[in-house]
N, C-alpha and C positions, 0 to 999 in steps of 0.2 A: 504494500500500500504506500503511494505514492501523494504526496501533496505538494498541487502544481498554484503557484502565487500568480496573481494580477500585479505584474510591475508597479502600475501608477497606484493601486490600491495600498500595497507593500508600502511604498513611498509616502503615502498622503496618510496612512494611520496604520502603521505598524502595529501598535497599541491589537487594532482589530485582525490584524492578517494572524498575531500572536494566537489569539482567543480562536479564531480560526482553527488555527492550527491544533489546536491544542484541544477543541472537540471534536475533531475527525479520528485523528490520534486516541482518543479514549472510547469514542465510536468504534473505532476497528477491534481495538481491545475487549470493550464487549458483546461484539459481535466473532469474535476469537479469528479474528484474520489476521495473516499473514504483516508483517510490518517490516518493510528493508530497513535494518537499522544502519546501511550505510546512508538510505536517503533521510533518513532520520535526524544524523548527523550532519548532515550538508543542507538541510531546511533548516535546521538548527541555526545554525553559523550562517547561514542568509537573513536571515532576521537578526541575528546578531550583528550584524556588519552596518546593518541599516538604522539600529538604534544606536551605535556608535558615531554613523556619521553626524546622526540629529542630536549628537548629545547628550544622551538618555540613556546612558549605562545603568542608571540606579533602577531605573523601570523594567529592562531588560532582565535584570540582577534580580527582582522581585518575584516579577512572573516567571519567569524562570525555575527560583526555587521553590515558589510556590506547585508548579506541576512536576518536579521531582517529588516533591511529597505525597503527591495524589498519585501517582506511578507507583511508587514505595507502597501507600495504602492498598490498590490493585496486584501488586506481587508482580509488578513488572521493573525487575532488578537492574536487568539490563539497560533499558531505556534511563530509568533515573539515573543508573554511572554514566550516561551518554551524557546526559546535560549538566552533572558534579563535572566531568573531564572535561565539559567546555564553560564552564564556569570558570574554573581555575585557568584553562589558558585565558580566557576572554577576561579574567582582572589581573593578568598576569601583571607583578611590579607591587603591588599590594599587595603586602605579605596580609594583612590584618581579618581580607575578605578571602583568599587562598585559604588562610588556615581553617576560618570557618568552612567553607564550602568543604574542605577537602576531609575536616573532623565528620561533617555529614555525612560523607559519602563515609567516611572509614565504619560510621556504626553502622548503615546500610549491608556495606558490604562485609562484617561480621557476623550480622544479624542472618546475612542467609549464609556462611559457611563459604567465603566466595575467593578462595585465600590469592587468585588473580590480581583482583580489583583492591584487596586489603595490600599486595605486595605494589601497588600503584601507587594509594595513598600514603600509606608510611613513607614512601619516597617523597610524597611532594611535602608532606609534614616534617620530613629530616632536613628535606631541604630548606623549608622555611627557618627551622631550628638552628639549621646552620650559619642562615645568614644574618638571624637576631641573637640567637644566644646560643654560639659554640660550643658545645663540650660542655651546657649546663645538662641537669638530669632529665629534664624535657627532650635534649637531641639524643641522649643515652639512652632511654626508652625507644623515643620512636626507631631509631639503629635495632634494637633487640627484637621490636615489633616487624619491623622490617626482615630480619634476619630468620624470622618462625616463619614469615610466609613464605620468600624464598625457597625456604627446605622445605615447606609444603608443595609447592608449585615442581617442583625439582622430582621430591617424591611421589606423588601422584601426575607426572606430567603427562603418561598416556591417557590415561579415564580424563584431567583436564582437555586436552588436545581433542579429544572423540567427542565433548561435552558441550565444553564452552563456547558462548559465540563472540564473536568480539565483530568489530564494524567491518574490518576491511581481510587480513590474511589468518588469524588464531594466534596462538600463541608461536613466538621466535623458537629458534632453535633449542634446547637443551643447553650448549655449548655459553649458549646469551647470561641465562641463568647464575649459572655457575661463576662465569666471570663477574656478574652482580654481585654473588653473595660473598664472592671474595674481597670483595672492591669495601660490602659493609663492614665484613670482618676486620678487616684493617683499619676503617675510620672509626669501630667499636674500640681496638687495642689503642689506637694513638691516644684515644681518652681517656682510657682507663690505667695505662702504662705506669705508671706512678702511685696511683693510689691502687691498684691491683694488678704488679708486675705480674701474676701469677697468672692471672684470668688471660691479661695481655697476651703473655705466650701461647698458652689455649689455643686462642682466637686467632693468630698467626699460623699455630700447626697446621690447623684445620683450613684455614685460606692456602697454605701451600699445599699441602697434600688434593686439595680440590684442582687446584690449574696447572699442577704438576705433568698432566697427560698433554699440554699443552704448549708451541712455544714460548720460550721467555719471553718477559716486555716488562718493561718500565715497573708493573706490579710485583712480578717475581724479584727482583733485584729490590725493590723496598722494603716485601719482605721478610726477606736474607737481613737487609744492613737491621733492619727493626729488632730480628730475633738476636743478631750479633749481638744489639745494643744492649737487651735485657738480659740477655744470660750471660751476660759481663759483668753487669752489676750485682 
């Protein structure tokens, strides 16, 4: 199911092509039809583009979250992460409304067991963490939250892959993973190095021992010098 806009109408009250939108879309759903969530997402960010040129991020920002909740309410999980992921990019720079949007999406997608979309969110919440407060216990959490869904996604990757729908190709390679959850493991250790040398190593073993099957790069060689440094001390 496809929802095709009236340019001049889009233009002249977005406000309404929204609303539009937005009971066709819940029409199909209770009429249990088929829904392309790659056109989903591209009617999405069509309307988003046009309430940005007018100015009207906050309106956009509203209705918006307001029918990911009515999605959520419906059990349509999918579609709600569609509009939390174009939330978060569409105020991208604003850590303040990211965080929120992205905290919504994270209990969404806990709430159904969804350890994909939980391994999305903790990224973008680490990444906020990192760039307002480094290596406080807010970015340590989300790293550790981050770090269970990885190894979920990792572990269950086939039953994911056969499962899951995502908008455009499914889930990346195995290989992709893996190199993720290393890349956490190391920004967990750099934190905690000092006040738990111990854990620190841990978290380093286990990053090498994971991308060990793989050539070197820049990761492996950090951490070598990493593990050097704490079992020196």
């Amino acid at each position: 199911m496809k929802v095709k806009f009236n340019t001049q109408n889009l233009n002249n009250n977005p406000k309404a092509a929204f609303d539009i939108f937005k009971q066709k879309i819940t029409k199909s759903i209770r009429e249990k039809e088929n829904i392309d969530l790659s056109a989903f997402s591209n009617e999405l960010h069509t309307l988003g583009d046009v309430f940005e040129k007018q100015n009207n991020k906050v309106l956009m920002n509203k209705a918006s979250k307001n029918f990911a909740q009515q999605l959520v309410n419906l059990k349509e999980n999918n579609l709600a992460g569609i509009i939390y992921s174009f939330l978060i990019k569409f105020n991208e720079g604003n850590n303040e409304l990211v965080k929120e949007f992205a905290t919504n999406a994270l209990a969404i997608a806990k709430r159904f067991h969804d350890p994909v979309h939980i391994m999305a969110r903790t990224r973008n919440l680490a990444d906020i963490y990192h760039k307002t407060e480094p290596g406080s216990q807010n970015h340590l959490k989300m790293l550790y939250e981050e770090k269970r869904a990885i190894r979920d996604v990792i572990k269950n990757y086939d039953n994911l892959s056969n499962r899951h729908k995502t908008i455009k190709t499914g889930l990346k390679p195995i290989k992709n993973y893996e190199q993720m959850l290393s890349i956490v493991l190391v920004s967990i250790a750099k934190i905690i190095r000092k006040t738990d040398p111990k854990q620190a190593i841990e978290e380093l073993t286990l990053a090498q021992s994971i991308i060990s099957k793989y050539e070197k790069g820049n990761l492996s060689y950090q951490i070598e010098r990493l593990l050097k440094e704490l079992t020196r001390s």
